[in-house]
C-alpha positions as CSV (number, residue, x, y, z in Angstrom):
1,X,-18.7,9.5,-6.5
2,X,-18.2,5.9,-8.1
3,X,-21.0,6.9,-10.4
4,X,-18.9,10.1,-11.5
5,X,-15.7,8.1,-11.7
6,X,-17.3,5.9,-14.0
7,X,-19.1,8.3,-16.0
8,X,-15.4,10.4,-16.4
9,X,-13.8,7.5,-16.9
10,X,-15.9,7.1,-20.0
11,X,-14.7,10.5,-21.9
12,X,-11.2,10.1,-21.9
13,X,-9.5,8.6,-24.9
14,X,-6.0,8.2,-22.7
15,X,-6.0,7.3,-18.8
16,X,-2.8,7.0,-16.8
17,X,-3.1,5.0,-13.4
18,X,-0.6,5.8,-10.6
19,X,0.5,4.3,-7.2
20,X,2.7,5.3,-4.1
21,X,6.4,4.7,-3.9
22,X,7.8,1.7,-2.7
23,X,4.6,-0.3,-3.8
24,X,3.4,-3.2,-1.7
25,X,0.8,-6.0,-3.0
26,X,-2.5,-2.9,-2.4
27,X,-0.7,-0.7,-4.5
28,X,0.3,-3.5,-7.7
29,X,-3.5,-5.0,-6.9
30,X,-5.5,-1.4,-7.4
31,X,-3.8,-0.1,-9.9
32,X,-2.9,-2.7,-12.4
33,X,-6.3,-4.5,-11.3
34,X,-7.8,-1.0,-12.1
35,X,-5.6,-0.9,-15.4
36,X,-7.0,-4.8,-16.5
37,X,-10.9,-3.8,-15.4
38,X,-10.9,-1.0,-18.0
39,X,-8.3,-2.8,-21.0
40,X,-11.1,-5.3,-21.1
41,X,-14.1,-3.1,-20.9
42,X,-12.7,-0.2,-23.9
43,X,-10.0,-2.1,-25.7
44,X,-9.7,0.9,-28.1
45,X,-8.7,3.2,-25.1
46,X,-5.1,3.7,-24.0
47,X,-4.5,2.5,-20.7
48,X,-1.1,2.8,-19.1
49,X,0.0,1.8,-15.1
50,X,3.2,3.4,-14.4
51,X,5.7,4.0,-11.4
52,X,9.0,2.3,-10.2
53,X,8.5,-1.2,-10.6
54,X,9.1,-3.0,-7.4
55,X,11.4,-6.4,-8.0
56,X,9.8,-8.3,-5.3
57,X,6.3,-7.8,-7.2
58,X,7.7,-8.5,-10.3
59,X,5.4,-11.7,-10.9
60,X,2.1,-9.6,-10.3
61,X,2.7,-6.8,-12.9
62,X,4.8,-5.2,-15.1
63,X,4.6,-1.1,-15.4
64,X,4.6,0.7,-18.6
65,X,6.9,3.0,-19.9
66,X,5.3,6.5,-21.3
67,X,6.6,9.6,-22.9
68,X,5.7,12.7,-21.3
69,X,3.4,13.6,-24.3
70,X,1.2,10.8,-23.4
71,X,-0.3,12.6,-20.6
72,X,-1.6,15.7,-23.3
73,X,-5.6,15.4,-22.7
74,X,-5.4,12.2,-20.6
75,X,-7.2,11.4,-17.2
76,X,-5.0,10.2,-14.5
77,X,-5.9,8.2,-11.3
78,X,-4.1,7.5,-8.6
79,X,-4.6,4.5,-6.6
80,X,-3.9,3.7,-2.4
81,X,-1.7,7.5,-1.9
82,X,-2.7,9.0,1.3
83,X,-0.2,12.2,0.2
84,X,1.5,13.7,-3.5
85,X,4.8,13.7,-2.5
86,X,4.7,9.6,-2.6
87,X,3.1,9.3,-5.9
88,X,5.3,7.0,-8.2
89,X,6.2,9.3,-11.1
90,X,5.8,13.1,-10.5
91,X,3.9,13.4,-14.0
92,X,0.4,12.6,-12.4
93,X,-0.7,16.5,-12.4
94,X,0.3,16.1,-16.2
95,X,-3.0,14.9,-17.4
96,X,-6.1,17.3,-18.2
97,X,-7.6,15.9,-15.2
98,X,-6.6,13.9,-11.8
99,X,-8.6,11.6,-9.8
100,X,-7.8,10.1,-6.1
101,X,-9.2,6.8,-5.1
102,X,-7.7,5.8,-1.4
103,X,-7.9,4.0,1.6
104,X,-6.0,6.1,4.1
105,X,-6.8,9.1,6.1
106,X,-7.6,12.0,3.7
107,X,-5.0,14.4,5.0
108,X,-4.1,15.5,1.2
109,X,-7.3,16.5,-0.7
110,X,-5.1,16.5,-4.4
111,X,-7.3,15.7,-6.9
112,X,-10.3,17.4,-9.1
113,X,-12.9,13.7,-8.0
114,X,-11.9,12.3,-4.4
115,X,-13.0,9.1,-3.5
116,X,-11.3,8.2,-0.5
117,X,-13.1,5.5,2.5
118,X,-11.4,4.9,5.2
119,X,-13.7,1.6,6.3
120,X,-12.0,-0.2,3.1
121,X,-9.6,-2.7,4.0
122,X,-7.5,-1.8,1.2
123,X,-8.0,0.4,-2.2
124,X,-7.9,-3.3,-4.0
125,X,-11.3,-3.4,-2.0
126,X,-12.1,0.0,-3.5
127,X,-11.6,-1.5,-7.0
128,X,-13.8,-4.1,-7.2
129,X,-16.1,-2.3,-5.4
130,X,-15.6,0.3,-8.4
131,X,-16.0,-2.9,-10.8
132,X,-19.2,-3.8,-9.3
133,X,-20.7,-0.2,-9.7
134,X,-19.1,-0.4,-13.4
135,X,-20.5,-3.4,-14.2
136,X,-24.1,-2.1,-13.3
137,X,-23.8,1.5,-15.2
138,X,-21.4,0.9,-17.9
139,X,-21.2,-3.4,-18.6
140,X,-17.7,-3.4,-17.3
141,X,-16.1,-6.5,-17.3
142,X,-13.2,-7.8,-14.9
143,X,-10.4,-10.3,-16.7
144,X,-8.8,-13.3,-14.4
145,X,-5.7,-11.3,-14.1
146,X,-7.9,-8.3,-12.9
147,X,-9.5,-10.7,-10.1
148,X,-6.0,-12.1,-9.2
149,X,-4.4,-8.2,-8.8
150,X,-7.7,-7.3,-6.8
151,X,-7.3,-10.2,-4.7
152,X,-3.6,-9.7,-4.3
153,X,-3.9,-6.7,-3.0
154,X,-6.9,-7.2,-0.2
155,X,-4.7,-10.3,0.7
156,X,-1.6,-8.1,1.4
157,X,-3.8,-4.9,3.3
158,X,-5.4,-7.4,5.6
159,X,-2.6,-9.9,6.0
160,X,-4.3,-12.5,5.1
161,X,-7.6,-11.8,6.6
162,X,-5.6,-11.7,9.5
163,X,-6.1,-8.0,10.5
164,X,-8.8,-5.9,12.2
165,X,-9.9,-4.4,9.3
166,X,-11.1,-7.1,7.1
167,X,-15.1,-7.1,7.1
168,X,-17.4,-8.8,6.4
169,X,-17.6,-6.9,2.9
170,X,-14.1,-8.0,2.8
171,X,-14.4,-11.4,3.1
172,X,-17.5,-11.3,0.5
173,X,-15.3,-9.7,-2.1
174,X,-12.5,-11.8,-1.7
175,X,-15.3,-15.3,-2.0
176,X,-16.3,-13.8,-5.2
177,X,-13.0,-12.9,-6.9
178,X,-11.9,-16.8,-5.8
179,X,-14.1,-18.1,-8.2
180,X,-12.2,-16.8,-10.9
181,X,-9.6,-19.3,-12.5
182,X,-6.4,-18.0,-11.2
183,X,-4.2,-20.1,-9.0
184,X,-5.1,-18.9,-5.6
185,X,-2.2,-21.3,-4.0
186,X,0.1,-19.9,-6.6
187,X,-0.4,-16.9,-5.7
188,X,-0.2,-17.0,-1.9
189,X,3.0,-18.7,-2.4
190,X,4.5,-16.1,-4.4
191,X,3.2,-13.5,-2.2
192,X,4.6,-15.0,1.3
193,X,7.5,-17.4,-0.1
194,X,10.6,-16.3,2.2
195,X,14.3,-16.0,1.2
196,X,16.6,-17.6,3.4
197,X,18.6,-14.4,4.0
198,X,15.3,-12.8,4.7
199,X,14.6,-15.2,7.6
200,X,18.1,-14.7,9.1
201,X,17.2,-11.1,9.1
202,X,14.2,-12.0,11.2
203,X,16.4,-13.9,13.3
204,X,18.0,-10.7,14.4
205,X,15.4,-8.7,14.4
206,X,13.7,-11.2,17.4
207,X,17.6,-11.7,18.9
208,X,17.8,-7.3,19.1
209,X,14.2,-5.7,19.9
210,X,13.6,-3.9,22.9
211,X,10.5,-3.8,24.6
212,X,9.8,-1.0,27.2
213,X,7.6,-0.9,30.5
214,X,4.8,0.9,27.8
215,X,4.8,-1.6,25.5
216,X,6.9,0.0,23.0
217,X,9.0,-2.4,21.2
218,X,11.2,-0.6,18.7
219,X,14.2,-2.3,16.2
220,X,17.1,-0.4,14.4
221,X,18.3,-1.9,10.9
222,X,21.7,-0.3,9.9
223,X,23.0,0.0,6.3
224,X,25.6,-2.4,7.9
225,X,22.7,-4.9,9.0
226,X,21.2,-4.8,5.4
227,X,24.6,-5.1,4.2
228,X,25.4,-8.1,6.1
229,X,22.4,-9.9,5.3
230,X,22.1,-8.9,1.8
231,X,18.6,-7.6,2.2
232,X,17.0,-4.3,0.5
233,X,15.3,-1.9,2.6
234,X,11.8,-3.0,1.0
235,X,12.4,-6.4,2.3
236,X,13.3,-5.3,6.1
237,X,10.2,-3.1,6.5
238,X,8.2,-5.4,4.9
239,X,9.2,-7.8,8.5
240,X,7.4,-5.0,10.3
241,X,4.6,-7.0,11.3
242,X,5.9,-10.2,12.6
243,X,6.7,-8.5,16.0
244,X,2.9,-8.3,16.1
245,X,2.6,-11.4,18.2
246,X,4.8,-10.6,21.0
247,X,3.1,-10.8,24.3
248,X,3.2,-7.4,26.1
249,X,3.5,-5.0,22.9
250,X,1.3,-2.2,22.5
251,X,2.6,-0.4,19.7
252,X,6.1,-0.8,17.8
253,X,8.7,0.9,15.5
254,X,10.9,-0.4,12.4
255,X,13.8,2.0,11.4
256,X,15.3,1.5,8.4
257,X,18.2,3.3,7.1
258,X,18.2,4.0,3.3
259,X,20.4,5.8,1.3
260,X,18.9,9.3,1.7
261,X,16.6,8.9,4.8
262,X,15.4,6.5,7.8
263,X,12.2,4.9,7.4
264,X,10.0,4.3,10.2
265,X,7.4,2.1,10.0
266,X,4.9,2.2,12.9
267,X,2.5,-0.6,13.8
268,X,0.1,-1.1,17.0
269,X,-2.5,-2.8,18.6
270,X,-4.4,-0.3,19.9
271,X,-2.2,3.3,20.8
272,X,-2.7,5.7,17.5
273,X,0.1,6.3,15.4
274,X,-0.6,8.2,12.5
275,X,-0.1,11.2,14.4
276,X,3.2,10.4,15.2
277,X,3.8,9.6,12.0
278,X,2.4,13.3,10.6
279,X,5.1,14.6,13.3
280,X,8.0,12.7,10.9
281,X,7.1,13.5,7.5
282,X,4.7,10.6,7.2
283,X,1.2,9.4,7.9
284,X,-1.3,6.5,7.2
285,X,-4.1,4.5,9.1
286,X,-4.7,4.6,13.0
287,X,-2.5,1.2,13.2
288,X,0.1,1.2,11.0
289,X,1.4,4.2,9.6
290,X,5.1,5.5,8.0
291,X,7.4,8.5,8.6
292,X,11.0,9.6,7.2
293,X,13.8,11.0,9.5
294,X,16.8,12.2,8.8
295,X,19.0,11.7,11.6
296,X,19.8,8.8,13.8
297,X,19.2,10.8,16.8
298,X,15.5,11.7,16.1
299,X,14.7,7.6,16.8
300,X,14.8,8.5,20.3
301,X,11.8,11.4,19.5
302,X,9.9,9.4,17.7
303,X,10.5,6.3,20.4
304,X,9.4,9.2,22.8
305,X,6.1,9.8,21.6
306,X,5.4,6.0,21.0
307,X,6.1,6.3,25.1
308,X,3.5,8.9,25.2
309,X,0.8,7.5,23.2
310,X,1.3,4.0,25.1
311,X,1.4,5.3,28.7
312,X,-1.9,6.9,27.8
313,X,-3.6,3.9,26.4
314,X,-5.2,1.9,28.8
């Protein structure tokens, strides 16, 4: 498949890269990384990366701005979206062709070339891994700012090498891309530098979760909350994983109240909660997945199937 993706790659004059909504550091790191990776290797090809830009990532990237006409006879990828309705920019079926590259479950088989692996750490993994196949068939050639997106992004999907899913692959691609001259301390600085009202929020988030006989720990974040702490919704889910250390927890919810919906962002040691997620609008990996409700009173369903899943898991 990377051979293919390559090869198509190749024919198309115009190629449009997308993302999911709500981007974290994966989403800027495969896309834009993706977007530097093939500037450098065809400079006469148009190469875009568009979606909502995400303020908080503002020092990795900055997306283009396209007219609709730009997608006539153009290939579009899009990076680290499990599921269509949370591509960034609803013009990705636009193009003359579509390609998926992804990381999460492949519940959504959109696209005319699928590449999905679900042993990646992260589609930023996928990238380079992309780059490497590139360089061998094509002479592809990955920029600094390439390696510093790439890395970016594997740093973010395995919290710092932190999380189960970082291999030993992982670690081997992140000692390569390293050697390139970007700022490495720069960048984890920018990437984990914390706000002071952001830490207050934390502070309440520790002072007000709940933690069951299961080990389901669970934390509500009101408009009001966000209000009085002057955080985004963004920034509170991003706090999702700092209960992660709390003796006793075997899988926990975020919910997040936004203008139109409730996020819930579900992490775990061990239970699976992806399919609770599917059960809410939502999905994602085994561990750590997201949903949408629509109601305050449907926290106590999905709270009750965390129950489930947790009582189950020995």
């Amino acid at each position: 498949m990377k051979k293919e993706i390559i090869r198509t790659i190749s024919l198309y004059d115009t190629i449009i890269i997308h993302r999911h909504v709500r981007p974290d550091p994966d989403a800027y790191g495969s896309q834009c990384g993706l977007a530097e990776i093939l500037r450098a290797t065809y400079p006469e090809k148009n190469i875009f990366a568009v979606g909502t830009p995400e303020p908080s990532l503002a020092f990795l990237y900055t997306p283009d701005v396209i007219e609709d006409p730009v997608y006539e006879n153009a290939l579009v990828i899009v990076c680290d979206t499990a599921n269509q309705a949370r591509i960034s920019d609803s013009r990705y079926n636009m193009g003359d062709k579509l390609i998926k590259i992804d990381h999460h479950p492949n519940e959504d088989q959109y696209g005319d070339l699928l590449w999905v692996d679900t042993n990646a750490s992260s589609t930023s993994e996928m990238i380079y891994e992309l780059y490497l196949a590139g360089k061998e068939q094509a002479g592809w050639t990955l920029p600094t700012k390439g390696a510093e997106l790439i890395y970016a992004g594997i740093v973010g999907d395995t919290g710092r090498f932190l999380f189960p899913n970082t291999t030993k692959k992982t670690l081997k691609y992140a000692g390569e891309l390293i050697e390139y001259p970007f700022n490495s301390q720069a960048l984890f600085n920018q990437l984990y530098e914390t706000k002071l009202n952001v830490v207050r929020l934390n502070g309440y988030i520790y002072q007000n979760v709940s933690l069951s006989e299961n080990g389901v720990a669970s934390v509500f974040i009101t408009r009001d909350i966000l209000h009085q702490y002057n955080i985004t919704p963004s920034e509170a889910s991003q706090l999702v994983s700092t209960l992660g250390n709390i003796s006793g927890i075997k899988a926990w919810v975020f919910f997040v109240e936004e203008a139109d919906q409730i996020r819930v962002r579900l992490r775990s040691k061990g239970p699976i909660v992806n399919e609770v997620a599917k059960k809410y609008n939502g999905g994602g990996h085994p561990l750590a997945a997201g949903a949408s409700i629509y109601d305050w009173k449907d926290t106590d369903l999905v709270i009750a199937d965390l129950e489930r899943i947790c009582k189950e898991n020995k």
